[in-house]
VOLORO-656314 format. One record per residue (C-alpha): residue number from 1; residue in one letter; x, y, z. Coordinates in nm, 2 decimals. Last residue first. Layout:
N
atom kese NUM	voro a	u X	v Y	w Z
...
END
This chain:
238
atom kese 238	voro x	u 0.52	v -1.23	w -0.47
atom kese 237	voro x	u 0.51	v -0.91	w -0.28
atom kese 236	voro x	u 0.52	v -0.62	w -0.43
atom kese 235	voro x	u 0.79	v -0.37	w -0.33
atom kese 234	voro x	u 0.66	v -0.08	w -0.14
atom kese 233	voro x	u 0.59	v 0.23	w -0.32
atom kese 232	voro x	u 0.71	v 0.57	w -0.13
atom kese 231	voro x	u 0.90	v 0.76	w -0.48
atom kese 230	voro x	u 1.24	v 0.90	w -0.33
atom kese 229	voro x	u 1.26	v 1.27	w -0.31
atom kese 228	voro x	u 1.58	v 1.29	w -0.09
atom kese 227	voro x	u 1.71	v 1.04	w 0.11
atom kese 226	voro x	u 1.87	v 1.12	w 0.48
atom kese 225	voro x	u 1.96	v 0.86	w 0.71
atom kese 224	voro x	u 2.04	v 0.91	w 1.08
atom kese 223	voro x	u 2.25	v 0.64	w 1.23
atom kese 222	voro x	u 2.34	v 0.41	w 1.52
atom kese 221	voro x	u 1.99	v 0.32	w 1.69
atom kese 220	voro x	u 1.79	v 0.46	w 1.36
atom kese 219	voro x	u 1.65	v 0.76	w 1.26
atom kese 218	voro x	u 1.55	v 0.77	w 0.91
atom kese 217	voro x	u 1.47	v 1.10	w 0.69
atom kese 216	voro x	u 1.27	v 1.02	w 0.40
atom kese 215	voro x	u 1.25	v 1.32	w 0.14
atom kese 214	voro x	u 0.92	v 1.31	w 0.00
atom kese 213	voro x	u 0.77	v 1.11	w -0.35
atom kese 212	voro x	u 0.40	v 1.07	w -0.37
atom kese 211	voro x	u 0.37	v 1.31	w -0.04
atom kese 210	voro x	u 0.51	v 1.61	w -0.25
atom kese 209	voro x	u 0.74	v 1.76	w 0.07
atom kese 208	voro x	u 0.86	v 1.56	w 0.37
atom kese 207	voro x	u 0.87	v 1.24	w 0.52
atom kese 206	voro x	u 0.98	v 1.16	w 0.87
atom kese 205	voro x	u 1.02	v 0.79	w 0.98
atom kese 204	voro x	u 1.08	v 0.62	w 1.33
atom kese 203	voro x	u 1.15	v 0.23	w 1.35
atom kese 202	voro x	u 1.05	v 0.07	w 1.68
atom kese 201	voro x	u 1.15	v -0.20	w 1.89
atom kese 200	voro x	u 0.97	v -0.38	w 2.14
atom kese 199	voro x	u 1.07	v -0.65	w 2.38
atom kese 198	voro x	u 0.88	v -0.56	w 2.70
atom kese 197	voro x	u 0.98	v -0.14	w 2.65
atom kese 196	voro x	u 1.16	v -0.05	w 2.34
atom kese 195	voro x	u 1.50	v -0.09	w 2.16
atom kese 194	voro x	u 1.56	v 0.11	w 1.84
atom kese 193	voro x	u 1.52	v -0.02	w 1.50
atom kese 192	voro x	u 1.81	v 0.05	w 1.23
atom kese 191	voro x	u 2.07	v -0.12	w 1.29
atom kese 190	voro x	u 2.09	v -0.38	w 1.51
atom kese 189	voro x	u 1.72	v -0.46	w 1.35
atom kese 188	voro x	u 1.86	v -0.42	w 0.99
atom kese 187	voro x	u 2.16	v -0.62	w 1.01
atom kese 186	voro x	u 1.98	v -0.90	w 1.23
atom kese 185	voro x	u 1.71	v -0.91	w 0.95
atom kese 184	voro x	u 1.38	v -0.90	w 1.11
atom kese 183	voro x	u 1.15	v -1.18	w 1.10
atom kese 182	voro x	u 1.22	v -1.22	w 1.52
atom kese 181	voro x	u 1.16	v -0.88	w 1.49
atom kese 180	voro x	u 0.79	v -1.00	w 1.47
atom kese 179	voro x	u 0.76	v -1.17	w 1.80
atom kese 178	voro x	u 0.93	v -0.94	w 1.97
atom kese 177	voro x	u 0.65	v -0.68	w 1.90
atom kese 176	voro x	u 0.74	v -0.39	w 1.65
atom kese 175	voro x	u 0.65	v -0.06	w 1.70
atom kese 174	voro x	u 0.65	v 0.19	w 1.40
atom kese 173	voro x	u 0.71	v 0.60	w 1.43
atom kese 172	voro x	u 0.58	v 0.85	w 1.19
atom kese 171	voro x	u 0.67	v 1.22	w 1.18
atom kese 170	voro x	u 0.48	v 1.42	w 0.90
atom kese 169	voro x	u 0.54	v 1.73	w 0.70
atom kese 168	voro x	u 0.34	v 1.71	w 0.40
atom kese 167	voro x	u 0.25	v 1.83	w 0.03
atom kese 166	voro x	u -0.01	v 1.78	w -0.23
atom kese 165	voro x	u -0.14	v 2.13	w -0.23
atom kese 164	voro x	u -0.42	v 2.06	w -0.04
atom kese 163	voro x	u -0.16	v 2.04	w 0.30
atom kese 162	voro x	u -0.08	v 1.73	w 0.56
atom kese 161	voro x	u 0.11	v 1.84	w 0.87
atom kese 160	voro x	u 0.23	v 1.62	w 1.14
atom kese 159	voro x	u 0.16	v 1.30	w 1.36
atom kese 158	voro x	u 0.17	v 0.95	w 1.35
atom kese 157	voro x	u 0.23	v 0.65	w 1.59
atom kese 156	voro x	u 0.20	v 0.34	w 1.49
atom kese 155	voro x	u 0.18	v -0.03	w 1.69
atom kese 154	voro x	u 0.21	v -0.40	w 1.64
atom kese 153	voro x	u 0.18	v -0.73	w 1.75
atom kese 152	voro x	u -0.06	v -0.70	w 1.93
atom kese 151	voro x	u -0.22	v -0.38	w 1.79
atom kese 150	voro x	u -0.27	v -0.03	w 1.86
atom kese 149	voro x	u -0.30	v 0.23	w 1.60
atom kese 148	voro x	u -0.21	v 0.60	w 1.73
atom kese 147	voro x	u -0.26	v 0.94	w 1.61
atom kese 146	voro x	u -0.15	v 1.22	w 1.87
atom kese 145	voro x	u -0.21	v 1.50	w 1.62
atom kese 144	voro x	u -0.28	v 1.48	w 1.24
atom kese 143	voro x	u -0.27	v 1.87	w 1.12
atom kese 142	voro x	u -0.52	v 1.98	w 0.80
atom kese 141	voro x	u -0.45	v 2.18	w 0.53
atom kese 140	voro x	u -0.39	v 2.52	w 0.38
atom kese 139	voro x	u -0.47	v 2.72	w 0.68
atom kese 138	voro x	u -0.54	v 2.47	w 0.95
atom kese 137	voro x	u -0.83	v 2.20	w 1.05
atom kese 136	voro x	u -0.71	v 1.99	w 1.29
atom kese 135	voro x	u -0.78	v 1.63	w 1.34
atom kese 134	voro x	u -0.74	v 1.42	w 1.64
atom kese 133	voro x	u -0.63	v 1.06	w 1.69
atom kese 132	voro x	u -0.75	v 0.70	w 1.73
atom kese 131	voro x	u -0.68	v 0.36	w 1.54
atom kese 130	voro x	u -0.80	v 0.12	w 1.76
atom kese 129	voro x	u -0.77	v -0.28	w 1.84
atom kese 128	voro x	u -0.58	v -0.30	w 1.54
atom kese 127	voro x	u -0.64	v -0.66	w 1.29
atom kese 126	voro x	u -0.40	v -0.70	w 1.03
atom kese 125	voro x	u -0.43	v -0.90	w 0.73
atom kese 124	voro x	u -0.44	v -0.66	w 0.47
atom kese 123	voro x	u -0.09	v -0.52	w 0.55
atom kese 122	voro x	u -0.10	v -0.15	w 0.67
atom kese 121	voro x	u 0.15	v -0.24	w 0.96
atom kese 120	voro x	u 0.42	v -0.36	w 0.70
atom kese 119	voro x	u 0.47	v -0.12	w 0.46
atom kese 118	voro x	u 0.74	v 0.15	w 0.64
atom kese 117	voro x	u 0.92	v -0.21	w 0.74
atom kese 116	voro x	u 0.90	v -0.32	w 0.36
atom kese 115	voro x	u 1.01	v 0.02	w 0.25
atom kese 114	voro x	u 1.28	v -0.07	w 0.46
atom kese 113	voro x	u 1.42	v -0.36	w 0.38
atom kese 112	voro x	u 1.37	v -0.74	w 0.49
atom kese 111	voro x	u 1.04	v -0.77	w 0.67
atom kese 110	voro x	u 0.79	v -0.89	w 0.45
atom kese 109	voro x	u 0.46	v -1.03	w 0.56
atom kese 108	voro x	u 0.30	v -1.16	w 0.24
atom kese 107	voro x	u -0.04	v -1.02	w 0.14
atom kese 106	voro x	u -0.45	v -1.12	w 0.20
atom kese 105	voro x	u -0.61	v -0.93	w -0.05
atom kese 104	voro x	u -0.44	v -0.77	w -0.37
atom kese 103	voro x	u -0.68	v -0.50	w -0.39
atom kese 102	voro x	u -0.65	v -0.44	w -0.06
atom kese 101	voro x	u -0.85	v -0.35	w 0.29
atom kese 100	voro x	u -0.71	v -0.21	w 0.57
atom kese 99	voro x	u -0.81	v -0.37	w 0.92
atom kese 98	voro x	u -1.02	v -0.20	w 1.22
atom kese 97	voro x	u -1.15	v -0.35	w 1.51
atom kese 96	voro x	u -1.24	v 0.00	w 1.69
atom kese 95	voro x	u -1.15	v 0.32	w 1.53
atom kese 94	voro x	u -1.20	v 0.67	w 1.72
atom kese 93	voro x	u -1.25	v 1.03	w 1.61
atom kese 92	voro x	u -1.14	v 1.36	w 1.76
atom kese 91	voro x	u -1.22	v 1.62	w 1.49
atom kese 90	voro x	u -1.17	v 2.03	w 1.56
atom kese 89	voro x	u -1.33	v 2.31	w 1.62
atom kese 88	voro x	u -1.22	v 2.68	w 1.59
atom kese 87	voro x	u -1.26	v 2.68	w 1.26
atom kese 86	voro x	u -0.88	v 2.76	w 1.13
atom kese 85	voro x	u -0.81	v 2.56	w 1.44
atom kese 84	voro x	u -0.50	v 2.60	w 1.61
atom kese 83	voro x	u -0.74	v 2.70	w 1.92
atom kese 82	voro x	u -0.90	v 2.37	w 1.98
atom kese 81	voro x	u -1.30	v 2.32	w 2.07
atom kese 80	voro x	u -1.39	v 1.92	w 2.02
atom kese 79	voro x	u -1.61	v 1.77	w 1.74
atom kese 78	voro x	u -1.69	v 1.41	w 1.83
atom kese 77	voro x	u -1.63	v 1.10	w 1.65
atom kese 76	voro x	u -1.68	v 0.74	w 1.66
atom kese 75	voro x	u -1.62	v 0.49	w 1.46
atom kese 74	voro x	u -1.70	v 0.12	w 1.52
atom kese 73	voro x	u -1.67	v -0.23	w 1.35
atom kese 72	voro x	u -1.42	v -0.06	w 1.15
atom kese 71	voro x	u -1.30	v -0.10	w 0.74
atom kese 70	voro x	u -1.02	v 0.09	w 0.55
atom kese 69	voro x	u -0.92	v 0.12	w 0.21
atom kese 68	voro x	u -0.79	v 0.02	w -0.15
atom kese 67	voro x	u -0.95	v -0.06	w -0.44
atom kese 66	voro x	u -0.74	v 0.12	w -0.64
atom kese 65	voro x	u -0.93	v 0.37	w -0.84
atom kese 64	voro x	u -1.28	v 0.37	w -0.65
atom kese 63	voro x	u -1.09	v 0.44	w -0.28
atom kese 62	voro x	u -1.29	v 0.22	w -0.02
atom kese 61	voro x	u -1.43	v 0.29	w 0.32
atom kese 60	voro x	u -1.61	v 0.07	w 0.54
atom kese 59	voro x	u -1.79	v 0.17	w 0.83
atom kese 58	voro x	u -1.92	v -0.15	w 1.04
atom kese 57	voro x	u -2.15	v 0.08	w 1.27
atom kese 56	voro x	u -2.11	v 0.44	w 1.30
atom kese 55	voro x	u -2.13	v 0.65	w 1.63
atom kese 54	voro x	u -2.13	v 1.04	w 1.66
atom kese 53	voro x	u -2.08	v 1.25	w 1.96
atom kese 52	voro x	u -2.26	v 1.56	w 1.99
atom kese 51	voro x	u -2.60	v 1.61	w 1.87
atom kese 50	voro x	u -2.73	v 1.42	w 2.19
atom kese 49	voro x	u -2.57	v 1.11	w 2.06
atom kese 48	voro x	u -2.58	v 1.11	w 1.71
atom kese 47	voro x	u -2.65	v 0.77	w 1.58
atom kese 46	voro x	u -2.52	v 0.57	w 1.25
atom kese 45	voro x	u -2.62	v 0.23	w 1.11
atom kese 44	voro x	u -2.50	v -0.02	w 0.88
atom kese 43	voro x	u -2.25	v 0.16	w 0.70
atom kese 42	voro x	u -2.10	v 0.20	w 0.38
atom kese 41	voro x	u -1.80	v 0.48	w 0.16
atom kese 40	voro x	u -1.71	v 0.43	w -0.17
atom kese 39	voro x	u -1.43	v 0.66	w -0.19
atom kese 38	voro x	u -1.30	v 0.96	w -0.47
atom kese 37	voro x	u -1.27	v 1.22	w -0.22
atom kese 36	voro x	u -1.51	v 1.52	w -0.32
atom kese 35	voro x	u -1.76	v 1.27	w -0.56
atom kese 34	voro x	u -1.77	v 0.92	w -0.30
atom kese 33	voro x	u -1.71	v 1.10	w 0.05
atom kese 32	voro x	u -1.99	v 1.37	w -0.03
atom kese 31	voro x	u -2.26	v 1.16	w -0.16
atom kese 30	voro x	u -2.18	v 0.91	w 0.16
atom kese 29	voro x	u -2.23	v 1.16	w 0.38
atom kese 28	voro x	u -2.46	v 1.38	w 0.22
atom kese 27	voro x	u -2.71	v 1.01	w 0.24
atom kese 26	voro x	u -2.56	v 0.97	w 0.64
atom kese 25	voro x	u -2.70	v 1.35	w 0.70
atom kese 24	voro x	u -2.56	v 1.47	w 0.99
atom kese 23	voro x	u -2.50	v 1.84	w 0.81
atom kese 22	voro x	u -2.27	v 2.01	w 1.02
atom kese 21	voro x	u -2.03	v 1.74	w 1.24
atom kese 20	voro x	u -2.14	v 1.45	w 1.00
atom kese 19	voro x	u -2.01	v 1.64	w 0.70
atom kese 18	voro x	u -1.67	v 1.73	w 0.92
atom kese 17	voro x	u -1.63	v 1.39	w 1.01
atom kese 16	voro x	u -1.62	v 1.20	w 0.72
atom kese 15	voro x	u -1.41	v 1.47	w 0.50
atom kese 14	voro x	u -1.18	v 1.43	w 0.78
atom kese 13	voro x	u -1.20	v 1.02	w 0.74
atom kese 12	voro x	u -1.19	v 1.11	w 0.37
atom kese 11	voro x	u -0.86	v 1.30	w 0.46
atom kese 10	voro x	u -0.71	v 0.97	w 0.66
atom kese 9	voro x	u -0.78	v 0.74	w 0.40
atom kese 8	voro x	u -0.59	v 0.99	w 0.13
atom kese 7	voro x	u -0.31	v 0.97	w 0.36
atom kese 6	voro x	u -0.33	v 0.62	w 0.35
atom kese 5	voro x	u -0.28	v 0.60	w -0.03
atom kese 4	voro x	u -0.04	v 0.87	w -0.07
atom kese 3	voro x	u 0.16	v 0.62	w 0.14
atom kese 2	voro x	u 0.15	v 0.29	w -0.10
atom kese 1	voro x	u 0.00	v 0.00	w 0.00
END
């Protein structure tokens, strides 16, 4: 799964939320999603507790071109007051039992380079207990804060700047269980993951500029490498 890809999964969750926060009309909704964002988007019911907080049941959303997306038993999301805010308000939303979805279905778990690594936790075959975060409206774009997806087996933490004119500024950092480093190459995990609590390592990423080809910056245990404009497109597995 490329990156552009799940950034465009986390702006039609924006678009999501900021329909339901002023309109909270699940027909707009879905109107708005599929022509602004280019998703299918589905659900089997949605309430609006006390015109605040929103719940969806089994959301599912899918990009037309690819066939790529993101499916949760749960979302919910409530508009909270924060001062960045171009609006004012922002979007605090919350995943439960979530997976991404694939074109190519179920895939290979890959460990061996780094695009693999950068690839791994958006595999098809994951299960996270929550993706959660908040979303901030700002001149020009939108800010990701405190976004995390929990797993088992594996965790992500995101957070930065993402902009309508195709660009980005985003820190992202991937935890790895002990029982997947165990997959790990012994050059790349001395190397390149850093040692966490209960067995854990993690692998922290910053990408910057067009998002379909940013500067990567890599910080690992023993190094810090820089690589300019490099197209983000994992390796397909066979």
């Amino acid at each position: 799964m490329k990156i552009k890809n799940i950034l465009l999964l986390i702006l039609a969750l924006i678009a999501a939320g900021i329909v339901l926060l002023y309109i909270f009309s699940p027909n707009i909704l879905i109107h708005t999603i599929s022509s602004s964002n280019g998703f299918d988007a589905a659900y089997r019911s949605i309430t609006n507790n006390f015109y605040k907080e929103l719940v969806i049941t089994d959301l599912k959303l899918v990009q037309k071109n690819s066939a790529i997306g993101i499916s949760a038993k749960k979302a919910y999301i409530l508009p909270i007051s924060d001062e960045l805010s171009v609006w004012k308000t922002a979007i605090k939303f919350s995943l439960r039992d979530v997976s991404f979805i694939s074109a190519a279905g179920s895939q290979k778990e890959k460990y061996d380079d780094l695009a693999a690594l950068v690839a791994a936790p958006f595999k098809s075959h994951w299960i996270y207990k929550e993706i959660s975060g908040i979303i901030i409206p700002i001149d020009g774009g939108i800010r990701v804060k405190d976004l995390e997806v929990k797993g088992d087996d594996m965790r992500v933490s995101f957070t930065g700047d993402i902009f309508q004119n195709k660009t980005l500024d985003v820190s992202v950092t991937i935890y790895f269980s002990n029982k997947l480093t165990s997959k790990i190459p012994d050059e790349m995990l001395n190397s390149m993951l850093k040692d966490e609590n209960d067995g854990w390592k993690s692998l922290s990423v910053d990408l910057k500029g067009d998002y379909s080809s940013p500067s990567i910056q890599v910080t690992g245990k023993q190094f810090r490498l820089n690589i300019r404009s490099v197209p983000v497109t994992p390796k397909k597995d066979n």
